[in-house]
MARKOLMAR-633800 format. One record per residue: y, x, z of N, C-alpha, C, CB in turn. Coordinates in steps of 0.02 Angstrom, whole numbers, plus 50000, padded with zeros to 5 digits. Each point is the difference from the previous one (the first is absolute). Glycine has a CB too. Layout:
N
YXZYXZYXZYXZ/...
***
This chain:
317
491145054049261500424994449978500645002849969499534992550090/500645004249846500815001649970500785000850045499374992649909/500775010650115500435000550048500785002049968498915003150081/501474992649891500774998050006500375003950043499734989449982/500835013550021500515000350043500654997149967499425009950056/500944985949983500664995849984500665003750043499224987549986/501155013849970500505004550021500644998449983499255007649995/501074986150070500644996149966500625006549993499704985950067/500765014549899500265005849983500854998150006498845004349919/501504996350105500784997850014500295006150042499794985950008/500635016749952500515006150040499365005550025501194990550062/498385012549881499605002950043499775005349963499744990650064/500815010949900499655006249935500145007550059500594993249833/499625008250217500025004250047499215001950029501284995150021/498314998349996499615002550011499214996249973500975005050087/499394993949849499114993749958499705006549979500434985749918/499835020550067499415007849994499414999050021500775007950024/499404995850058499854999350047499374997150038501025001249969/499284992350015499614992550013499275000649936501454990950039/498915008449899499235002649952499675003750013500324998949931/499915006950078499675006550012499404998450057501185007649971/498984989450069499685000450079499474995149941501055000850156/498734996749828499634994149969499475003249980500874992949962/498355006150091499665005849965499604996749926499805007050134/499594996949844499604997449944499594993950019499955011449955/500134984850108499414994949998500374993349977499205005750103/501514995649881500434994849971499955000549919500845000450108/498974994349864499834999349939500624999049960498914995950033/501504999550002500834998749954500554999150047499514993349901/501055009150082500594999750033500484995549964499785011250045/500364981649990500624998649967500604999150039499324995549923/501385006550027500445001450041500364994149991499955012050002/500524985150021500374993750010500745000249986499164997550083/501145004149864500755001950005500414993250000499835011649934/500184986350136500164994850035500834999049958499115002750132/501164999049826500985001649963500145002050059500544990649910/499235018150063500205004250066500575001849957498885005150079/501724995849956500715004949983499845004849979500614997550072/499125004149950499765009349975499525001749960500225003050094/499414990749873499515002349944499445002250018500775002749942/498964994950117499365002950017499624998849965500135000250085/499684995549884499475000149932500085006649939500114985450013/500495016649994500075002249952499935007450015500604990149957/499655009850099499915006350027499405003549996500724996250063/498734998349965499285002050002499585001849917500054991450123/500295004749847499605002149926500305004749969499654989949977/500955012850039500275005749981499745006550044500994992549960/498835006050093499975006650036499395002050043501194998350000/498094996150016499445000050033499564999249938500384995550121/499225010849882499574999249944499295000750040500865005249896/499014986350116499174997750018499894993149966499925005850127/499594996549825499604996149977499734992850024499885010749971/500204989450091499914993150021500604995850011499055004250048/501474997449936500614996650033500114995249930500655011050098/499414983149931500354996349925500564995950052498754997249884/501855002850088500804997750022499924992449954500895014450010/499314979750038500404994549969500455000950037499324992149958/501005001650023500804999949999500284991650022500015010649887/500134987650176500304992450001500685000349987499254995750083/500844997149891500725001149962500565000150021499574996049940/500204998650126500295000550055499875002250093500304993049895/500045009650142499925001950066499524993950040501255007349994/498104994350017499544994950018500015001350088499164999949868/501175006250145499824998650077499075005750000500824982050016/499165021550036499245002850014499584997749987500225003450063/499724986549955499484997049988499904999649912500154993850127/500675003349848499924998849933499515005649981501164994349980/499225010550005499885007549966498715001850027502225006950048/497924990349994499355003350035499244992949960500935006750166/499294989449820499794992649958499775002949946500844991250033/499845012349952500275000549926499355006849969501724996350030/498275006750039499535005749971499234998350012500945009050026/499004987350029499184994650002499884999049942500084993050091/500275000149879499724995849954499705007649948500974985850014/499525018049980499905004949926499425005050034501455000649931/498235000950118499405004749998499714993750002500105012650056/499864980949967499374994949975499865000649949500184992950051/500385006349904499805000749919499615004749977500914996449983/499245010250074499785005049952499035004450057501965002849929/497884990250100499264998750043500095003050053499224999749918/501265002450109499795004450061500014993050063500695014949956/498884988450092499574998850040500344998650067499215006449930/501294998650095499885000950071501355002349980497645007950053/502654990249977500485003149967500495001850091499914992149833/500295011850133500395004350075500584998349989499425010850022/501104987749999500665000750017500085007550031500124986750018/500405015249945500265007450033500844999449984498735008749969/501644992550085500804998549981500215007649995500304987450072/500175011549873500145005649965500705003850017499274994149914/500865006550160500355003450059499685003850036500584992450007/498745009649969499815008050023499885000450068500705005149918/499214987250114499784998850097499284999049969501154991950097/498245008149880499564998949999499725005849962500244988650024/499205013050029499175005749956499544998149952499825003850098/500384997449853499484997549931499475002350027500645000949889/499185005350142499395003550022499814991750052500385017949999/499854979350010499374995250055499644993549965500805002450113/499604998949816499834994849966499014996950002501295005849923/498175001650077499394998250010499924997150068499665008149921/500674993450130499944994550060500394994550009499695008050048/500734990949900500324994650006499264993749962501615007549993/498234993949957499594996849976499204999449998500985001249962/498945004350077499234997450037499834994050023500025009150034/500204989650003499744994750019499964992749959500345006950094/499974991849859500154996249956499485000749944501175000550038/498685009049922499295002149980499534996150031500305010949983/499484989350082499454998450038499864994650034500085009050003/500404985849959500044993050004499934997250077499514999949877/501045005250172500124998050059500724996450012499175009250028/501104991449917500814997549996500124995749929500465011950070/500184983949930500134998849935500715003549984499274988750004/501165013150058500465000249988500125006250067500194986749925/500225019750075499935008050057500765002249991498565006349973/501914995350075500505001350029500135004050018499974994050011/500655010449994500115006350052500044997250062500635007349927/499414997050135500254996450046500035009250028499474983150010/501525015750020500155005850008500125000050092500525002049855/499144993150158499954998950076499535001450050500514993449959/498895009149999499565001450041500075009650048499284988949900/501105013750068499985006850029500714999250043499265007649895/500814995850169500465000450042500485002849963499375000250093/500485005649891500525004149983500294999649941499575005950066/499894990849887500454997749947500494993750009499075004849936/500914991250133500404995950020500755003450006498964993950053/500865011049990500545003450035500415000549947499455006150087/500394997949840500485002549955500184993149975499575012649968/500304983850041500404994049916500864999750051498514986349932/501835012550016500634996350027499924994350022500585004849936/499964993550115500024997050071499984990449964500975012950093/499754990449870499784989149959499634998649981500634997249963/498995006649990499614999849987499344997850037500755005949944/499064997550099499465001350029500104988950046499985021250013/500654979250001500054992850043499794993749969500945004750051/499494999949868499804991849962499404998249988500865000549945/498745006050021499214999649997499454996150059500365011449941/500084989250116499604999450058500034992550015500245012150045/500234984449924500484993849990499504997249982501145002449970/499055001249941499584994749956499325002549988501024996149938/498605006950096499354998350023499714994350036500155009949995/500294989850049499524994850038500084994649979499975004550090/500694994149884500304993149970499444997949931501525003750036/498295003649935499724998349962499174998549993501075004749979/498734998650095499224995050039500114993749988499745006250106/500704988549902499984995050037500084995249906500635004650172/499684998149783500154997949948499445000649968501065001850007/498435003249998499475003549948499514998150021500435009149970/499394992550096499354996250019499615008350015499994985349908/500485020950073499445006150003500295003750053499605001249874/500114996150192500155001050073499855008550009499594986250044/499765016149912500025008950023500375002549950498845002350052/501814996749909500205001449950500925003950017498944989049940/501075017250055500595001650011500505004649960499444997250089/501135004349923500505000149949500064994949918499875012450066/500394984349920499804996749953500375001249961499534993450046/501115009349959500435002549957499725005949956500844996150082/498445007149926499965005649991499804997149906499645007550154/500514997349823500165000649895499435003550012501395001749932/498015002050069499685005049979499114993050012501105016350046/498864980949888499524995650016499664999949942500554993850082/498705004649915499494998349946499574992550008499885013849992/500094983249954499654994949999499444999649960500914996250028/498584999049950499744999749971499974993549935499705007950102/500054993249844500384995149955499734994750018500245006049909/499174990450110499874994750034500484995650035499135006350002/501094998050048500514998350030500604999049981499445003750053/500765000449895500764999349975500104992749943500125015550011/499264982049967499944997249936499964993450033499425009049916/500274989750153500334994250029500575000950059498884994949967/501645007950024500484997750017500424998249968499755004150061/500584990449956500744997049969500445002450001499824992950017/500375011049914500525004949986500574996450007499395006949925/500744987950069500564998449975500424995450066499415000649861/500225002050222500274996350063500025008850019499394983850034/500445020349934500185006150065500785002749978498535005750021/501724997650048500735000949971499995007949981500674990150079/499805009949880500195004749957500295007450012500104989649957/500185010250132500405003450021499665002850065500954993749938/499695007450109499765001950064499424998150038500975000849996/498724991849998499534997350024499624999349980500414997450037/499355008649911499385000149942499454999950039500495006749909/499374999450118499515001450048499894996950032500125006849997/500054990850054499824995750058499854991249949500985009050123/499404988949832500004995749966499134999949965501515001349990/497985004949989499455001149963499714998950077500195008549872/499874992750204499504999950044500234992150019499775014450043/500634980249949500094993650010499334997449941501565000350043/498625001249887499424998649961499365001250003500715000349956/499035006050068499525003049992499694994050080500435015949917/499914984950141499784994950023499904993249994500245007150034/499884989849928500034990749974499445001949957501404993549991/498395011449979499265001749953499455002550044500655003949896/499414996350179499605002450019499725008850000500004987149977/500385016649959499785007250011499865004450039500364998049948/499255007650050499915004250064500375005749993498934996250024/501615005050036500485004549976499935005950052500814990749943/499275015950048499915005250051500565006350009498774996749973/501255005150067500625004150005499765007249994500654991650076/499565012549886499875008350017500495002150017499295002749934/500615002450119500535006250054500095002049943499635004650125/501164998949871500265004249950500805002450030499214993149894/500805012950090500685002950012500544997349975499515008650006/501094987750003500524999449956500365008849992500194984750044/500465016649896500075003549996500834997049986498695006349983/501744998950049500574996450004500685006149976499364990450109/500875008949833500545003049966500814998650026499104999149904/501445000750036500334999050027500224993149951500125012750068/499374983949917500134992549970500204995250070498995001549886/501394993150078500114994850036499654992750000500915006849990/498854992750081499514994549977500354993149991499065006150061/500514991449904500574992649988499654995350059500294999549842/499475000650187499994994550069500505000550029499005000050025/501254994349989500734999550044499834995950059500855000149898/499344998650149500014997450051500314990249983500175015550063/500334984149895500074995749982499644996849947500805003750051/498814999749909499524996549962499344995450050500325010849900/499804993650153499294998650066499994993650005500095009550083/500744989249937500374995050055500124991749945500865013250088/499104989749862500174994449936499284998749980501235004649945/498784999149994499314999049947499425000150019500495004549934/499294999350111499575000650006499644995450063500375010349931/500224988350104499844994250070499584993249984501235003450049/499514996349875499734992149977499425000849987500884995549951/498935009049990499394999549972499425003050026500644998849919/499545002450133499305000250061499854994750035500235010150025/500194986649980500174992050050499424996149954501634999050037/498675001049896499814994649941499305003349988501284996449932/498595008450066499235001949994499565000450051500355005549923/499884995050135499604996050075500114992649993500285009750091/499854988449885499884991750016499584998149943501184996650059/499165005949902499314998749937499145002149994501105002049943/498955005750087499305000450019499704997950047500135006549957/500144990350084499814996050052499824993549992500615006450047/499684990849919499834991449945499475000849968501104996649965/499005009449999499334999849937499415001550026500635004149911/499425002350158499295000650013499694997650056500165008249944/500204986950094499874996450067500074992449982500495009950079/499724986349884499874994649976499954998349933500384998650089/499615005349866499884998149929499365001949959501175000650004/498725007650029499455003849986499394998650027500735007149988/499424991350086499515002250058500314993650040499795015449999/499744981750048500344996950071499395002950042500744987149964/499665016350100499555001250041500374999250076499325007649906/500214995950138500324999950064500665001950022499015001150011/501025002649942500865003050007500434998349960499705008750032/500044985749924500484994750001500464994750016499465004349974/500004996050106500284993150029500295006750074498894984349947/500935020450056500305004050052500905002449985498575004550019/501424995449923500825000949968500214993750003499915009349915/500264985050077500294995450041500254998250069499494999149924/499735000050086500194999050076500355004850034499114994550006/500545010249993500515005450032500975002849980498565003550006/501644991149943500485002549971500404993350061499615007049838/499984987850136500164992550059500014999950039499734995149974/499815007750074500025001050075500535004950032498814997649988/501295007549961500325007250032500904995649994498905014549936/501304982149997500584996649992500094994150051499935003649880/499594992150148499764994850051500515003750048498554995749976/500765009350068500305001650060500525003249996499144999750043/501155007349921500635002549981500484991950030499545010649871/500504984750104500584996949983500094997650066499904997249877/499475000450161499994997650080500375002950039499034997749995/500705008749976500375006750058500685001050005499125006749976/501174992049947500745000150014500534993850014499725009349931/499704984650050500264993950016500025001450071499584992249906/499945010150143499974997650069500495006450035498624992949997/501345014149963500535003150035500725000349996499155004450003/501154990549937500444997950002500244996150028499825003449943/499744991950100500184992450036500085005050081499054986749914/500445017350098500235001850054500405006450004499114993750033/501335009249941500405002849975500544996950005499325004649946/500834987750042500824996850003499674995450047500815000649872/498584998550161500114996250074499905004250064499584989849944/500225015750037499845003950081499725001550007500244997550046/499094997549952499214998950011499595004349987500144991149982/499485010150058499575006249949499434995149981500205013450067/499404989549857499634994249968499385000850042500504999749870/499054994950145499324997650037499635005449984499994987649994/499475014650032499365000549966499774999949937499944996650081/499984994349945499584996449938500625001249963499054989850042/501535010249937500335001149944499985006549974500604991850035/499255014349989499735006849978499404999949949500355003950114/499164993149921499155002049995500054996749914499224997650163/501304994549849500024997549932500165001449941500064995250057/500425010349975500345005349957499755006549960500664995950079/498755006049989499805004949976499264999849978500905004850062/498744989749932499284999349979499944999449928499734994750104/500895001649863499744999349928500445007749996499824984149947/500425018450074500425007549974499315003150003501445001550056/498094999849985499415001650012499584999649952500234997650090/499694996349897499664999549964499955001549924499994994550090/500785003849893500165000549952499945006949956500544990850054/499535015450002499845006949986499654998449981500275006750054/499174994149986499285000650007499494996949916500354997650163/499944997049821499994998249928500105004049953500274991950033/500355010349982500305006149923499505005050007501444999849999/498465002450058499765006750029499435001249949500314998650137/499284994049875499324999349967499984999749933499704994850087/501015001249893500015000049921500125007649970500514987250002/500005016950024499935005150000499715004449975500264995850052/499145003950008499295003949995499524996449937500035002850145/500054993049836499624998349970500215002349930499674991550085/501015006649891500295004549943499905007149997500784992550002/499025010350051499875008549987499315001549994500955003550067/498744993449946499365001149990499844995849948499775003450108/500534993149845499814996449933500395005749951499944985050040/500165019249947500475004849977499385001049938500905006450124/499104994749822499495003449928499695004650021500644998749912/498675001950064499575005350042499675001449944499844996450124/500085000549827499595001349943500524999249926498814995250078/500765010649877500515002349941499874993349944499905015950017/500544982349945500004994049933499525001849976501044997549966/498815010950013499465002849960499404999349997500595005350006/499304992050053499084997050009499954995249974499695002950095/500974989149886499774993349962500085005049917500604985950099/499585018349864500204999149942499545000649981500895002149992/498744996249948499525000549960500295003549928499394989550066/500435017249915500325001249952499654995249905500305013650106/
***
């Protein structure tokens, strides 16, 4: 298959060499993304990397990772390739894994394959410490938004898709910036895709990462909030109605029910003395009971509805 690599390019003529170089021969074209880098990384590269596969555009303006990474999609569509890699052009990613990044996607077990720099201990150990918290953050936050429960680090840049997949998503709802990534696994889930993670080393210089702790706590809260409630509408009552449709209610009702008993009744006996009955406990605590016990199930049932099969089996070429 035609295999793309997309290489958004901003402040990175230090190490976009590097980054090519590692790019072995099973990559058919390289395009680079000179996102209005300060420093001319477009320019840099056509002045000074001499490979035949590299062709440089140019946005006119600062699009943000996502902009810049679009920007280089749409143009290997144009130019047929097949299968296209993201590789960020800060020299933390092995062009050498690029054939296992995209196997599985070849072999029409994926539509859409990931780094994931979490699976080895010790490559845990080395990442930096904020790092390593926020990732751990917005992983899980980002299960619950995506729908891809075995799916981890999501922040991770080192990703391949397939054009199937890229040609139906809605370019023009993913964001542009920090929440690119995780923003393509919100989409890729509302399409149903089958997405897979590969072990891979991160590699860590003396760049600064732009995740902040306050981007966590802001941007990214909301728009995890707003994309759990939405995939939850679309695929539990709009898409689909099933059993765990009516288990996310109730259990949201019952658990708010008894909650409220409990503090109604331990407040009354709290400013009278009294300690509350029994029967004012049990009342308290059966729909709390129950009410788990609902989510618990809805839960389970969202993780085991997770994509299991690749887009690539409906396309008919």
């Amino acid at each position: 298959m035609r295999i793309f690599a997309i290489i958004p390019c901003y402040k990175v003529t230090q190490h976009i060499e590097g980054v090519i170089v590692s790019i072995g021969p099973e990559v058919e074209g390289i395009i680079a993304v000179d996102d209005c880098c300060p420093d001319e990384s477009g320019k840099y590269i056509e002045e000074t990397i001499n490979d035949k596969r590299v062709t440089v555009i140019y946005n006119k303006e600062n699009l943000g990772v996502g902009g810049a990474v679009m920007a280089g999609y749409n143009e290997a569509m144009k130019l047929g390739g097949e299968i296209f890699v993201k590789v960020d052009g800060d020299g933390q990613m092995d062009g050498g894994l690029i054939p296992e990044l995209v196997a599985p996607i070849a072999l029409k077990k994926a539509d859409y394959v990931k780094g994931n720099r979490f699976y080895s201990f010790y490559n845990v150990r080395s990442m930096p410490r904020m790092r390593l918290l926020g990732n751990a953050v917005l992983s899980f936050i980002t299960k619950l938004s995506s729908g891809y429960w075995s799916i981890f680090d999501p922040t991770n840049g080192f990703t391949a898709i397939h054009a199937k997949a890229l040609s139906m998503l809605p370019q023009e709802y993913i964001s542009n910036r920090y929440f690119f990534e995780t923003d393509m696994l919100i989409q890729l889930g509302n399409m149903r895709a089958k997405v897979q993670d590969m072990p891979m080393e991160a590699l860590y210089g003396e760049e600064v990462s732009g995740l902040k702790i306050s981007l966590i706590l802001r941007e990214f809260l909301t728009k995890h909030i707003r994309a759990t409630l939405k995939r939850i509408l679309y695929t539990y009552y709009l898409r689909d109605f099933s059993i765990a449709s009516l288990h996310l209610p109730f259990g949201v009702i019952a658990l708010t029910l008894g909650t409220s008993v409990g503090i109604e009744g331990w407040i009354k006996s709290i400013s009278s003395g009294v300690p509350a009955t029994s029967g004012t406990v049990i009342l308290a605590a059966m729909p709390v009971i129950l009410g788990v016990q609902f989510l618990l199930s809805f839960l389970s049932y969202d993780i085991s509805s997770e994509p299991k099969s690749s887009l690539q089996q409906f396309w008919v070429r």
